[in-house]
N, C-alpha and C positions, 0 to 999 in steps of 0.2 A: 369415501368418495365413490359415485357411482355412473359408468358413461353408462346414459339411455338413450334407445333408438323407438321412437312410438311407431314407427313405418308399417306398416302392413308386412308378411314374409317370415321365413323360419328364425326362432331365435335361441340362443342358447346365453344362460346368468353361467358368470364366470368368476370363482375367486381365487383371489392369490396374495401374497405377502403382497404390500405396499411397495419396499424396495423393489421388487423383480417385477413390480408393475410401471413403473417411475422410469427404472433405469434401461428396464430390457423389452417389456411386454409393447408398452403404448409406442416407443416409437417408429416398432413395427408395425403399426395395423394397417397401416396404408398400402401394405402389400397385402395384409388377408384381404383388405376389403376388394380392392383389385384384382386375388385371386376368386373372392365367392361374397358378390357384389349384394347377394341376394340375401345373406345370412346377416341377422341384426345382433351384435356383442353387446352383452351387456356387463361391466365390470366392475367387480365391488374389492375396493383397495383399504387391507385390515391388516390388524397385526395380524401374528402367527396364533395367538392365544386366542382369538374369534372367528378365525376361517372356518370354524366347522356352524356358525349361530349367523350364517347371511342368507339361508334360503338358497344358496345356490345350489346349479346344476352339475357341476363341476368344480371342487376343489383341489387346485395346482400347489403341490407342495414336496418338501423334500423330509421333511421331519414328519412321520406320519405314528409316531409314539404313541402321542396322545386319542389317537382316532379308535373307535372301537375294532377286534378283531376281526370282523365281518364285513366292514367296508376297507380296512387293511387290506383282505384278500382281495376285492373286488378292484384296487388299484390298477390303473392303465400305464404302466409304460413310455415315459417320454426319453429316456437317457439320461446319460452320468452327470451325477454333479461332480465337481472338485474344486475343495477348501484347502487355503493357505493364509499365515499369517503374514499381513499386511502392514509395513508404516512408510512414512516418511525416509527418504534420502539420508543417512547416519546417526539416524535414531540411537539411541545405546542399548545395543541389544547384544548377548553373548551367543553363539551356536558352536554347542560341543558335540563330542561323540554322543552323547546320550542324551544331553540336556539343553533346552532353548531356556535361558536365564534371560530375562528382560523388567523393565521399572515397574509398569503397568501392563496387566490383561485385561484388553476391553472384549466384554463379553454380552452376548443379546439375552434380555432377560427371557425371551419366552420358547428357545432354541439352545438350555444349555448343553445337549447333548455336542453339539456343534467341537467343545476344545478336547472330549475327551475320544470319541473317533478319530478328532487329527493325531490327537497323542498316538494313538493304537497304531490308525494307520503309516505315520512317520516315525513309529519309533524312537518317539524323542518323549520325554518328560517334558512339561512346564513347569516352572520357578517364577511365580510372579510376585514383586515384592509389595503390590495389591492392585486389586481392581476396578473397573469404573463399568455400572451395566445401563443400556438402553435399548428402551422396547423396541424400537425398529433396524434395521440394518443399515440401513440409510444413513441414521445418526450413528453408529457405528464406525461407517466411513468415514464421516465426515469428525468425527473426532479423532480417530488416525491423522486425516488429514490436515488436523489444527494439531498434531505433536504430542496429543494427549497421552498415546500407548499405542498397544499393537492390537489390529481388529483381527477376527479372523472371519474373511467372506468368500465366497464362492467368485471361482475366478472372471465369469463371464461378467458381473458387477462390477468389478472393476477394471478390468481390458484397455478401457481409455487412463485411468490414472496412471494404469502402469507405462502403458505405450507412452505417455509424454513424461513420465518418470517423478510426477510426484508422488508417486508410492513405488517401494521396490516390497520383492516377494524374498525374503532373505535364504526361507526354508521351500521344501518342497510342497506341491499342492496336492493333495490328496483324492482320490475317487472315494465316496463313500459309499458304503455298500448298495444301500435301496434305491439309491438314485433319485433322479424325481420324476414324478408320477402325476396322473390327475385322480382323482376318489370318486366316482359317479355317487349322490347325494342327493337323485330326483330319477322321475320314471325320463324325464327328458334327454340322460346323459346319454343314455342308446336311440334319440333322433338320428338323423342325416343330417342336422346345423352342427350338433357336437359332433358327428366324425369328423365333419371336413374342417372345422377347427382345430379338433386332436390331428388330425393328419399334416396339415397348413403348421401345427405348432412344433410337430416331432422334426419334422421334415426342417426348420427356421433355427432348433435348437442344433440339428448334426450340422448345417452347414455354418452357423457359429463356432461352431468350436467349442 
């Protein structure tokens, strides 16, 4: 899916996971465009496994595995992520000294680095006694949310499920290491439309939390 602006004025193509577009990006933009009236967004909402195949100027992502070494480095800096596992209100889930034991691991097919960082970072093992995968995060959540298993998603994603408590976070949330970042992917990503969007977006994520 793609917002376009034909308007005359600086523009900058933007891509990012579907979910973190859905949940977090779009219904912010009413303050970028407020802040930088002049600059036309344009956004392509994909899975994780085609963010690098949209033409864009800028790729927003926190998994940069897949990306070549060369635009790895050229990564820009937006802040921390941090993952935790996620379900429902008395789910049947175990948490030991070492070991998070639960039914089902719900896991995103195209991000599995995602359980095995938490593992690292939480110094917990998982014991899953099987799993259920979907390509978006989105549907991730929302199958925690129907009692299916336990998701693991980045906390700003779900902020509201927890705050009104149909999802609790049993275990801790993690920082991962690389953070997220945007990949400049066009001679456009060093314009004046993409900094004050990177600025407008760093600036959106630290006061989030």
């Amino acid at each position: 899916m793609q917002l376009r602006d034909e308007a005359r004025g600086p523009a900058v193509h933007v891509a990012c996971s579907a979910t973190f577009a859905m949940r977090w990006l779009v219904p912010r933009l009413p303050a970028f465009y407020r802040a930088q009236p002049e600059v036309r967004l344009r956004l392509s909402m994909t899975t994780a496994r085609e963010l690098r195949h949209e033409g864009a100027d800028l790729v927003i992502a926190w998994d940069r595995s897949g990306f070549p070494a060369a635009e790895r480095a050229r990564a820009i800096p937006l802040g921390p992520v941090a993952f935790g596992p996620v379900c429902p209100p008395g789910y049947g889930l175990e948490v030991a000294a070492t070991r998070l034991r639960l039914p089902v691991r719900i896991t995103h097919e195209h991000t599995t680095r995602a359980w095995e960082l938490w593992q690292a970072g939480a110094g917990l093992g998982v014991e899953a006694g099987r799993e259920l995968s979907f390509p978006h995060t989105h549907l991730c959540i929302e199958a925690a949310l129907a009692g299916l298993g336990v998701a693991l998603v980045e906390r700003r994603l779900v902020r509201e499920e927890l705050a009104a408590g149909r999802l609790e976070a049993p275990c801790s949330f993690v920082d991962f290491p690389e953070g997220l970042a945007a990949v400049p992917t066009s001679d456009r990503a060093a314009a004046p439309a993409a900094a004050a969007f990177l600025a407008w977006l760093r600036q959106s994520l630290e006061a989030a939390g």
